[in-house]
C-alpha positions as CSV (number, residue, x, y, z in Angstrom):
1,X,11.8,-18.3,32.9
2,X,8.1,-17.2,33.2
3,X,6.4,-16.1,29.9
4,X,6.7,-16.7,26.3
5,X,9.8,-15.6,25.2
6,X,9.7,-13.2,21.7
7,X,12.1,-13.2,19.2
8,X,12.6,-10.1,17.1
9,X,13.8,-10.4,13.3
10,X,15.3,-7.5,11.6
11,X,14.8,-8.1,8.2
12,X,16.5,-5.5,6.2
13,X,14.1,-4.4,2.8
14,X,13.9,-2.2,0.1
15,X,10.7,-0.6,1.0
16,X,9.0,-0.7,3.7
17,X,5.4,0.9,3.3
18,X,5.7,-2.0,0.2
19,X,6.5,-4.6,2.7
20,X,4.5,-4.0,5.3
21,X,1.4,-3.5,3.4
22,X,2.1,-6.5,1.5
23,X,2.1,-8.6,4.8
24,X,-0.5,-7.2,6.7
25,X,-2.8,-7.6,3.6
26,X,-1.8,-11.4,4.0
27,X,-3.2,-11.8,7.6
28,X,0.4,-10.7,9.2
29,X,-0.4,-8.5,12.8
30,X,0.7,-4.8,12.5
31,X,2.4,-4.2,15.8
32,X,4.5,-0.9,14.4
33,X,3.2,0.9,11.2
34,X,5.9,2.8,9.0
35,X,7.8,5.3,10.9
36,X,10.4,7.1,10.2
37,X,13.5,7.7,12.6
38,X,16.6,10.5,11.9
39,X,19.5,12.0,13.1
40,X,22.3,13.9,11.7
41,X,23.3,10.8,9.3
42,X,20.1,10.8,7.2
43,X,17.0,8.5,8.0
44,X,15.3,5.2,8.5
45,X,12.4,3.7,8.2
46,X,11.3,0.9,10.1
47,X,7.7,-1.1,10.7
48,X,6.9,-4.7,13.1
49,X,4.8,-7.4,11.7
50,X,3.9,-10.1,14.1
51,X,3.4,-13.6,12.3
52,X,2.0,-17.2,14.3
53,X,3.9,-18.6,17.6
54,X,4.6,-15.0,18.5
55,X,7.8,-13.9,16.3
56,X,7.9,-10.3,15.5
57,X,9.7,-9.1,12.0
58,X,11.2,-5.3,12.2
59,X,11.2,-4.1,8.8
60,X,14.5,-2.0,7.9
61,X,15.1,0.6,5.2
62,X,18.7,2.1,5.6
63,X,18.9,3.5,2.2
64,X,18.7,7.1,3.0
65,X,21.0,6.3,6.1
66,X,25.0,6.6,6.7
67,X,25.2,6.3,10.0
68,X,26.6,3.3,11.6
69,X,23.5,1.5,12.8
70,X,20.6,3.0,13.1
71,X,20.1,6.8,14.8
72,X,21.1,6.7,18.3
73,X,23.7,3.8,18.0
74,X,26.9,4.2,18.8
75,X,29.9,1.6,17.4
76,X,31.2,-0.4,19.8
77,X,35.2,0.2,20.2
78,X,36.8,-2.3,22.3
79,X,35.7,-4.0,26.0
């Protein structure tokens, strides 16, 4: 393997302008501002922190969302 490897948390949240403000005001990177994402279920909004030793957190906010992921996933139905 070559490179640092980079793990990606989802962390799911009630807000995410809240959270992400909150962290970035306490020396976490910003990597993703709030954005939001939609499709015929509703929408999402999502934001990436990066914290020390390279982790990255993906803020979530499904609340105005009834889809079965996140826009653009699909459920899996068998192998």
């Amino acid at each position: 393997m070559t490179g640092p490897s980079l793990l990606d948390l989802a962390v799911s949240v009630p807000d995410v302008y809240y959270a992400y403000d909150y962290a970035v005001d306490r020396g976490a990177l910003s990597l993703a501002e709030p954005y939001e994402v939609r499709d015929r279920f509703g929408s999402v909004v999502l934001a990436t922190i990066g914290v020390p030793g390279g982790t990255r957190h993906t803020l979530v906010d499904r609340a105005g969302y009834a889809g079965p992921y996140l826009p653009g996933y699909v459920p899996f139905e068998s192998w």
